[in-house]
C-alpha positions as CSV (number, residue, x, y, z in Angstrom):
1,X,-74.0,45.9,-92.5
2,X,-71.5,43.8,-91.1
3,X,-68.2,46.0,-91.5
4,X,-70.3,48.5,-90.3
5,X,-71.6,46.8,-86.9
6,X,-68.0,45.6,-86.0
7,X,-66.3,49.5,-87.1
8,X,-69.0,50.6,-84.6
9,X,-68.1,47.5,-81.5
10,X,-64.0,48.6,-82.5
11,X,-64.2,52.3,-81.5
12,X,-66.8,51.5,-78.9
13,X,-69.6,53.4,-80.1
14,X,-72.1,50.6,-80.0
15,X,-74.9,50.8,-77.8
16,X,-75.5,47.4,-75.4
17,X,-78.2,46.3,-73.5
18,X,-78.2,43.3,-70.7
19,X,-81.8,42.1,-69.9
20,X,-81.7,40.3,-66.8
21,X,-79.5,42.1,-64.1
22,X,-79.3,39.1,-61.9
23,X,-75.4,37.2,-60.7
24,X,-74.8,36.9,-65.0
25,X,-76.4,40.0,-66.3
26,X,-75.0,42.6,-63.7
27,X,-71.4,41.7,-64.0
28,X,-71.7,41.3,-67.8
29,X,-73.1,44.4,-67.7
30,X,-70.4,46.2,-65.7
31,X,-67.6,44.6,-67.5
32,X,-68.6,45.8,-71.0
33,X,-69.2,49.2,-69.4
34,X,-65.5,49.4,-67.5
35,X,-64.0,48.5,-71.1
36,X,-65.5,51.9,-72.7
37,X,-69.5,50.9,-73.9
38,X,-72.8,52.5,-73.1
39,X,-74.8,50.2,-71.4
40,X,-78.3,49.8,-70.6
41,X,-79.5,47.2,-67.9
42,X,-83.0,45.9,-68.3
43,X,-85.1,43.8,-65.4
44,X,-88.5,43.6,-64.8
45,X,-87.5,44.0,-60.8
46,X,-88.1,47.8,-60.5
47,X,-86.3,47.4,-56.7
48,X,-83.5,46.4,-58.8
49,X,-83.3,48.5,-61.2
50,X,-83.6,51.9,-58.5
51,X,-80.9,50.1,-56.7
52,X,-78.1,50.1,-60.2
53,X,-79.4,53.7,-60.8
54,X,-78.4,54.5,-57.1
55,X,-75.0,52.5,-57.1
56,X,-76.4,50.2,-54.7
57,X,-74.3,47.2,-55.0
58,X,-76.3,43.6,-54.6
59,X,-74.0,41.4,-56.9
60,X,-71.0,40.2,-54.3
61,X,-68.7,39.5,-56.7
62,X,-68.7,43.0,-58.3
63,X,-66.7,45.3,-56.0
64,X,-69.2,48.3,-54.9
65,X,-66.9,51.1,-56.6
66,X,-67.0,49.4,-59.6
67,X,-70.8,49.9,-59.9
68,X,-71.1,53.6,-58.5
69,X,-68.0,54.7,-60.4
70,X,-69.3,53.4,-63.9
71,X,-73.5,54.6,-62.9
72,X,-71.9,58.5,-61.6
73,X,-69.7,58.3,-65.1
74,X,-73.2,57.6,-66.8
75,X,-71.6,54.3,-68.5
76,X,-74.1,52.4,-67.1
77,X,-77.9,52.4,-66.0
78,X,-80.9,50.5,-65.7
79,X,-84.1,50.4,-66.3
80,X,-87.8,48.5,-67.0
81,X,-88.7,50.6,-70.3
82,X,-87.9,47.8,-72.6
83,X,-88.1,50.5,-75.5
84,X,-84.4,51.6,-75.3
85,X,-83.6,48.6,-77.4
86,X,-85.2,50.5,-80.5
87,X,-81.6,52.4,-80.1
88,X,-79.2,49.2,-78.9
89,X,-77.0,48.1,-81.1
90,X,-76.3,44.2,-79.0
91,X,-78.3,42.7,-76.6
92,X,-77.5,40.4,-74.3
93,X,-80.7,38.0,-72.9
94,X,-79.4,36.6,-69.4
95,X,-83.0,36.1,-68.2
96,X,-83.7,32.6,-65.8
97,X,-84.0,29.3,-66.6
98,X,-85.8,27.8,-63.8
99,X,-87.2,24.1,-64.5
100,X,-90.9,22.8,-63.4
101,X,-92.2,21.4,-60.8
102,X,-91.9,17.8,-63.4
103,X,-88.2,18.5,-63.9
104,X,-89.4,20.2,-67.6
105,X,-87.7,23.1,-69.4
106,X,-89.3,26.5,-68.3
107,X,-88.3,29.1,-71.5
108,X,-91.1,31.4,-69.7
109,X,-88.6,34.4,-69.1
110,X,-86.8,34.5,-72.4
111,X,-90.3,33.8,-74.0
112,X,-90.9,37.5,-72.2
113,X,-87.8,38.8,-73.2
114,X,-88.0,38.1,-76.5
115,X,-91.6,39.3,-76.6
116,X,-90.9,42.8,-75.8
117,X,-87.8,42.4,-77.6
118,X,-89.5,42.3,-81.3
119,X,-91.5,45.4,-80.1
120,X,-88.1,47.3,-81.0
121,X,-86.2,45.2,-83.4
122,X,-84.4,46.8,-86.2
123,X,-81.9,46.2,-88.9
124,X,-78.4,45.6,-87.3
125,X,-79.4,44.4,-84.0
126,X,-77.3,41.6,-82.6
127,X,-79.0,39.5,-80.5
128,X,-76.7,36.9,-77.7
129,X,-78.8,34.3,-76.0
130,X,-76.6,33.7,-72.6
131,X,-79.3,31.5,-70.7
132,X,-78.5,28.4,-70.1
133,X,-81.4,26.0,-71.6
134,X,-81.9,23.0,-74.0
135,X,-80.3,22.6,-77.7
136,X,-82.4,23.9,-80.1
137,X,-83.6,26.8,-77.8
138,X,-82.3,29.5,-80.2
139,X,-82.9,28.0,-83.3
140,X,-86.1,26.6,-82.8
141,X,-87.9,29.1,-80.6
142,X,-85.6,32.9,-80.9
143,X,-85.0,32.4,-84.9
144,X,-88.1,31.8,-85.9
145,X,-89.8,34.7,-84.0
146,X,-87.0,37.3,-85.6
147,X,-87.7,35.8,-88.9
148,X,-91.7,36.2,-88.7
149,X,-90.9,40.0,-87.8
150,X,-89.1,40.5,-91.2
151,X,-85.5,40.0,-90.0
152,X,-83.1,38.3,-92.4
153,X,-80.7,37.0,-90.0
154,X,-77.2,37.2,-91.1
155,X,-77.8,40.5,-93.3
156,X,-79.6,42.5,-91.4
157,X,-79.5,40.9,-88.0
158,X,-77.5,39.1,-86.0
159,X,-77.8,36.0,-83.7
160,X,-75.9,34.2,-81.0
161,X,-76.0,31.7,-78.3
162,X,-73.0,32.0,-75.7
163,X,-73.5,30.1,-72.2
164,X,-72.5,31.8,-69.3
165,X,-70.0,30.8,-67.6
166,X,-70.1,32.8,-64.2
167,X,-69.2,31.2,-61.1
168,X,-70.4,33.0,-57.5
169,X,-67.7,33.5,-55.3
170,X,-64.9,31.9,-57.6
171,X,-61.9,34.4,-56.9
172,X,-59.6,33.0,-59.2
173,X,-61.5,33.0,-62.6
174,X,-63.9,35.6,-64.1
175,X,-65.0,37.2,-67.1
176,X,-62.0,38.7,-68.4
177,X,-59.5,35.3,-68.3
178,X,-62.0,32.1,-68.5
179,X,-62.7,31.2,-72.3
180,X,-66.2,32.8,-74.0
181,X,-67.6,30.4,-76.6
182,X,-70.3,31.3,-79.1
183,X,-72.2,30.0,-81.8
184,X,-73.7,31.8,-84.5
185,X,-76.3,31.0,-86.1
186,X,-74.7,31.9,-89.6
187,X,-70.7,32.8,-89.7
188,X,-71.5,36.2,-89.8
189,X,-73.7,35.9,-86.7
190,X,-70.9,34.1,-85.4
191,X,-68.3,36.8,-86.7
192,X,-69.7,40.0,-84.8
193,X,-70.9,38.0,-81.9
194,X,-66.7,36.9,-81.3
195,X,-66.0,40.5,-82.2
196,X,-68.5,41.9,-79.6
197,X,-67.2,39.7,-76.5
198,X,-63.8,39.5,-77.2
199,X,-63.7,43.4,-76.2
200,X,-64.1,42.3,-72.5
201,X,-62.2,38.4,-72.1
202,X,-59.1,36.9,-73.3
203,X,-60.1,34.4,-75.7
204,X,-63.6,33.8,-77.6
205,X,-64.3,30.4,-78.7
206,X,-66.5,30.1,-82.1
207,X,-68.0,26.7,-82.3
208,X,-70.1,26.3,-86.1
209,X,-73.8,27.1,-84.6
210,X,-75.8,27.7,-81.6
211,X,-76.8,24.0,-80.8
212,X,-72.9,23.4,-80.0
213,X,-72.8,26.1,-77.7
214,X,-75.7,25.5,-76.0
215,X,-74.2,21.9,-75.4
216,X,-70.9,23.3,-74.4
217,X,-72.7,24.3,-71.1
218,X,-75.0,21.0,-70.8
219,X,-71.4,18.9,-70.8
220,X,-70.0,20.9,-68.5
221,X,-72.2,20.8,-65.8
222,X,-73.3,17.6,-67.0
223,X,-69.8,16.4,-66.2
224,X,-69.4,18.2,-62.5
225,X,-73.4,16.2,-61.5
226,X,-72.0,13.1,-62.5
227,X,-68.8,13.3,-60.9
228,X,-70.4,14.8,-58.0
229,X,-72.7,12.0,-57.6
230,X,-70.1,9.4,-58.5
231,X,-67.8,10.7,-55.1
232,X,-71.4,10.9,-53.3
233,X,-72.1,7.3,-53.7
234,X,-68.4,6.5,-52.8
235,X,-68.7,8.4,-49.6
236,X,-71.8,6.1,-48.7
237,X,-69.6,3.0,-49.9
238,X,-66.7,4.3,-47.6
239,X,-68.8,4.4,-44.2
240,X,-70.7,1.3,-45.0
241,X,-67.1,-0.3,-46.0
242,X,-65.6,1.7,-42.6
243,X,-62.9,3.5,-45.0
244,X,-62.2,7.6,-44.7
245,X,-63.7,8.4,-48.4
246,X,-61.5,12.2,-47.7
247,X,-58.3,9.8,-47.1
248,X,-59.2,8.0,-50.3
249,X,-60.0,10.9,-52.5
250,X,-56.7,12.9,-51.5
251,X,-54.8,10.0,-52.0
252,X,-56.2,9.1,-55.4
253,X,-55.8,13.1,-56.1
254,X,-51.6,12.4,-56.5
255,X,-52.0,10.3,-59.6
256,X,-50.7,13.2,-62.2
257,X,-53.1,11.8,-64.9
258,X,-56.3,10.3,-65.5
259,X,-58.3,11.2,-62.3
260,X,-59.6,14.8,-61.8
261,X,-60.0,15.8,-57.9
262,X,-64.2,16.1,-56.9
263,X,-65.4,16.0,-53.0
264,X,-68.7,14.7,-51.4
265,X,-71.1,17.0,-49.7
266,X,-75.0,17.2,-48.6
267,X,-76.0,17.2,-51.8
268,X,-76.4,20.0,-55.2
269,X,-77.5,23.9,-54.9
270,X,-77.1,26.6,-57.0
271,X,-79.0,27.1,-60.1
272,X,-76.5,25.3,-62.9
273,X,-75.5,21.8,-61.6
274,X,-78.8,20.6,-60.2
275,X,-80.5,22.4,-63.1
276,X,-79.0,22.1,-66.3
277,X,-78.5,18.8,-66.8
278,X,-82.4,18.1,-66.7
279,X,-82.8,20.6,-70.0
280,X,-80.5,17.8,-71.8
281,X,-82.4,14.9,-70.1
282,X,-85.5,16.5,-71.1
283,X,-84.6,17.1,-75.1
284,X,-83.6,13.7,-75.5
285,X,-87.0,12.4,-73.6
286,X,-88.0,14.2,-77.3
287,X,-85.9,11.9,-79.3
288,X,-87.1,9.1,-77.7
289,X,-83.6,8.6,-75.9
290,X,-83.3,8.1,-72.1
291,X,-79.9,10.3,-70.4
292,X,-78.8,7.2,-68.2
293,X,-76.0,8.9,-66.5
294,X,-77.8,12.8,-66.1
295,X,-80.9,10.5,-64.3
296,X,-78.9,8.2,-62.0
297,X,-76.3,11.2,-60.6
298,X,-79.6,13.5,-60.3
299,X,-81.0,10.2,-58.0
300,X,-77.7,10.5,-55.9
301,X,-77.6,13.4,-55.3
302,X,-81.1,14.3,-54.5
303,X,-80.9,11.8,-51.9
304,X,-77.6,13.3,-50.1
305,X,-80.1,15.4,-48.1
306,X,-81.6,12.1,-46.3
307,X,-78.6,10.6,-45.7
308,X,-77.4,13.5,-43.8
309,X,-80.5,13.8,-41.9
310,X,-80.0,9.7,-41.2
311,X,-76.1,10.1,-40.1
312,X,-77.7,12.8,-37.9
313,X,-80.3,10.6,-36.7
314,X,-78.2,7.9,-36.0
315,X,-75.3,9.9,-34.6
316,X,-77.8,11.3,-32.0
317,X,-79.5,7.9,-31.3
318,X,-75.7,6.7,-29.6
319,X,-75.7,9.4,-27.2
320,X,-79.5,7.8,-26.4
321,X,-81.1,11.3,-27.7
322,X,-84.4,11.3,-30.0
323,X,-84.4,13.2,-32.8
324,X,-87.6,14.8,-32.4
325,X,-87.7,17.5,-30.3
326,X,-83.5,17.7,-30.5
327,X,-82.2,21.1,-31.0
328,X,-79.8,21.4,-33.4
329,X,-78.1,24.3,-35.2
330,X,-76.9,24.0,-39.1
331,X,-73.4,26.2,-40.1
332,X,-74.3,27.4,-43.8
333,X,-77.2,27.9,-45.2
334,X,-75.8,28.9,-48.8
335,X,-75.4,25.8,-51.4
336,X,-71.3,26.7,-51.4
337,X,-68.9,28.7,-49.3
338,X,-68.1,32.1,-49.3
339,X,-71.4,33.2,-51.4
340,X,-74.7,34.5,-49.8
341,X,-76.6,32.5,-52.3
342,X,-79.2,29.6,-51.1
343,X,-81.3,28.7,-54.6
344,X,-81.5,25.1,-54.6
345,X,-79.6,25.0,-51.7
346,X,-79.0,21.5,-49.5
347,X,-79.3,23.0,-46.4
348,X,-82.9,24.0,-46.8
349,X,-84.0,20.1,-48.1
350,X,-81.8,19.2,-44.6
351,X,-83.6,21.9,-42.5
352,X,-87.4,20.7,-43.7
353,X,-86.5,17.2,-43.4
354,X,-85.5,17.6,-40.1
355,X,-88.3,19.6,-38.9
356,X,-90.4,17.2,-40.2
357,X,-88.7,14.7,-37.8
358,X,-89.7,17.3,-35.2
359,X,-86.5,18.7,-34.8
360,X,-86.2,22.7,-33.5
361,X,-83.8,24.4,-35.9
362,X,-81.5,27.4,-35.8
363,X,-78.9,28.1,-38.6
364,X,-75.7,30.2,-38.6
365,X,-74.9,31.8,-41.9
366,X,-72.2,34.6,-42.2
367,X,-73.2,35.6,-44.9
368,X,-77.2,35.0,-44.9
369,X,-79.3,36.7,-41.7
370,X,-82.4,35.6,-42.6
371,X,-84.2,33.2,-45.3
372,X,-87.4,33.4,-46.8
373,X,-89.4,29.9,-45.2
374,X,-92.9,28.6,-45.8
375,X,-93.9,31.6,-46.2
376,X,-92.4,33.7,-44.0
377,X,-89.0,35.0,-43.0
378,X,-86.8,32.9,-40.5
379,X,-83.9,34.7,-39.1
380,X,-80.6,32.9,-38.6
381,X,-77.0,33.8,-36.6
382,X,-75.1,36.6,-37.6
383,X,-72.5,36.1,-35.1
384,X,-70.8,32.9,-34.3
385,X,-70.1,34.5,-30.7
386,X,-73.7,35.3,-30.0
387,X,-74.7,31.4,-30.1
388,X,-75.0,29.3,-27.1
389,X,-73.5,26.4,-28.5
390,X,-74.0,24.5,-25.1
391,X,-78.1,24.0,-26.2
392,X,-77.9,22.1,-28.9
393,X,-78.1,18.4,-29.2
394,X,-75.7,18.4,-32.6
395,X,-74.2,21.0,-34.6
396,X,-74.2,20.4,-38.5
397,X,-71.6,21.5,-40.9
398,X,-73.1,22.2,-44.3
399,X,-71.6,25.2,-46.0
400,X,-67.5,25.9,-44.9
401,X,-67.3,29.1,-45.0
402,X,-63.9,30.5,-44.6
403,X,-64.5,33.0,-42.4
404,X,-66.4,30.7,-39.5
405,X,-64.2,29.9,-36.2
406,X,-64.5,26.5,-36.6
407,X,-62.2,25.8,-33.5
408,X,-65.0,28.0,-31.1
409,X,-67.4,24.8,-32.8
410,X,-65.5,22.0,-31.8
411,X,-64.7,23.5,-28.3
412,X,-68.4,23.2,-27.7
413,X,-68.0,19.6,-27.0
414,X,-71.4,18.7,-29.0
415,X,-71.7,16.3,-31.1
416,X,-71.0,17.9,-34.7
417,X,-71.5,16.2,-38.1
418,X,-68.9,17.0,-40.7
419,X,-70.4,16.9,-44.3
420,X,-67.6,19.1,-45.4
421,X,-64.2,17.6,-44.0
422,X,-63.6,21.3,-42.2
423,X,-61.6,18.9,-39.3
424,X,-59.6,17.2,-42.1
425,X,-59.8,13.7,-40.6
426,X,-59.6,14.9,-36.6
427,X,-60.0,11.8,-34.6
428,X,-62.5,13.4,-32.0
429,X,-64.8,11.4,-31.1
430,X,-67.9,13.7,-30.9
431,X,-67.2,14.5,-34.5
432,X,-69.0,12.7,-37.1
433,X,-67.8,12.9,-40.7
434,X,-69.9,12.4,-43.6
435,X,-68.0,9.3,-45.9
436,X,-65.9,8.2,-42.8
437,X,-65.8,5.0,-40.8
């Protein structure tokens, strides 16, 4: 079964299906289908899945010819019938992870998957769990399931984990030249797994099961919160100590060895740093150990939204203006530049708490018109040159884009706080930088 599975991945006659055609699943999807493989998207959005089928890019970091070329060709489509696995060959699960509301593990969407998934399960299926979640995840809870159906993994089906390692907007590394590592959950699972994903990036790293790989992806984001919140606290330290935290982190940057470059901002967004950490917190509340470092940096940097929101206070209180009923206008709404994403996104914690302090918000976004907001839909600035920048109290730089006019902000005069360094250390005195004396 196994000679025959990888004879069928070589000449590219394997059938593959991606379920979940979100900012992983879509360009996973495209790239096997530009290599040579037929490929079948699967999400339960049906506005989605009508917008693949129509060439309708939504995924920025996919160019828009890309998709129409490979959907007209017929290499790839989409759809909500989850019955086309009964003739897929691989699948691919890149379904959400979201946590709860009590910081828990929610395994609700590959629960789903994997539900409809053992509808249509036959013999030589390979299976790849990509979503990022806790260690154990596909041993304890995709295993036995496959088992219970009749499969006899390693024979007659096939089992992975392999975290994702997309990230939005990141022009210099994608699929094809950053490193895929997988974990079988025998070595034939890890075998054809390797074989299957080394068709679309350089190098495939095989680690001896699943549980390393899923910790693979725990470390490294692990790693970037901790760090993170480590330079967040220092940038606190710097303004209480009256020292330029940017001055201290570029300097500290020249040391060739032992100190890797990481830079303050209002706090964590996206859905991997803030995120993932918590899944390793929350296994080894399980084993009755407590994740010291994942719990403090997860404190910091939850609490970077406040202390923006007090530098703002305060800032405005020395020109003898309130607050409450200040108008003020936020630059970036996404949780980093040059992407149009806002989940978990600082900028909203920073807009709520400030209209709770009764402050009248607008934001600028370049990439992001309008945002969903209790409930309804709050629309933004599309155009730098349409804002009257001569009505607002204080301008806030959260997101630095590269393509805002940042020079048309500080010609405003207003008082602008700086939580991304976009002046680089300018000594004007109506610009406030977060971590600076």
């Amino acid at each position: 079964m196994l000679a025959t599975k990888i004879d069928k991945i070589d000449s590219k006659d394997a059938n593959l299906c991606v379920i979940g055609l979100g900012y992983v699943g879509l360009p996973l999807a495209v790239e096997f289908a530009k290599v040579g493989f037929k490929v079948t998207g699967i999400d339960i959005s049906k506005k989605r899945v009508a917008q693949i089928n129509n060439g309708d890019n939504y995924i920025r970091d996919i160019k828009d010819q890309d998709l129409s070329m490979l959907v007209d060709s017929g290499a790839l489509k989409a759809t909500t019938d989850y019955s086309v696995i009964s003739k897929m060959d691989a699948i691919s699960i890149c379904v959400p992870t979201p946590l709860s509301k009590l910081k828990d593990p929610d395994v609700s969407y590959i629960q789903s998957a994997l539900d409809e998934i053992l509808k249509y399960i036959h013999p030589g299926l390979l299976v790849v769990l990509e979503s990022t979640t806790y260690p154990g995840t596909t041993r304890e809870l995709i295993l036995p399931a496959l088992e219970n159906a009749g499969a006899k993994i390693g024979e007659d089906l096939f089992l992975c984990f392999s975290p994702e390692r997309i990230d939005p907007g990141n022009l210099n590394y994608n699929i094809k030249n950053t490193p895929k590592v997988i974990g079988g959950v025998t070595k034939k699972c890890g075998e054809l797994g390797a074989k299957l994903y080394e068709k679309i990036t350089n190098e495939v790293v095989v680690v001896s099961s699943p549980e390393s790989a899923e910790m693979v992806k725990l470390l490294e984001n692990t790693f970037r919160s901790v760090n993170i919140g480590l330079v967040n606290e220092m940038a606190i330290m710097c303004e209480k100590l009256k020292v330029n935290a940017w001055e201290v982190i570029d300097a500290a940057a020249t040391k060739p060895f032992g100190f890797m470059k990481f830079t303050p901002g209002p706090g964590l967004g996206g859905h991997c740093i803030p995120i993932d950490p918590h899944y390793l917190a929350w296994k080894m509340r399980t084993l009755d150990y407590k994740a010291r470092f994942i719990e403090l940096a997860g404190q910091i940097n939850s609490s970077m939204p406040e202390h923006v929101v007090g530098l703002i206070r305060s800032s405005l209180n020395n020109l003898s203006i309130t607050i409450k009923n200040s108008n003020i206008l936020l630059i970036g709404m996404a949780y980093k530049k040059d992407i149009d994403d806002v989940r978990e996104s600082p900028s909203l914690d920073i807009m709520g708490l400030l209209e709770e302090q009764g402050s009248n918000i607008s934001f600028y976004d370049p990439f992001i018109p309008e945002i969903k907001w209790n409930g309804s839909i709050k629309k933004g600035y599309f155009n730098l040159m349409e804002i009257n920048l001569n009505k607002y109290d204080a301008i806030v730089i959260l997101t630095d884009h590269t393509n805002i006019d940042y020079d048309i902000i500080k010609k405003s005069n207003k008082l602008i706080i700086d939580t991304r360094n976009v002046y680089k250390n300018e000594k004007d005195d109506n610009i406030i930088v977060l971590g600076s004396k």
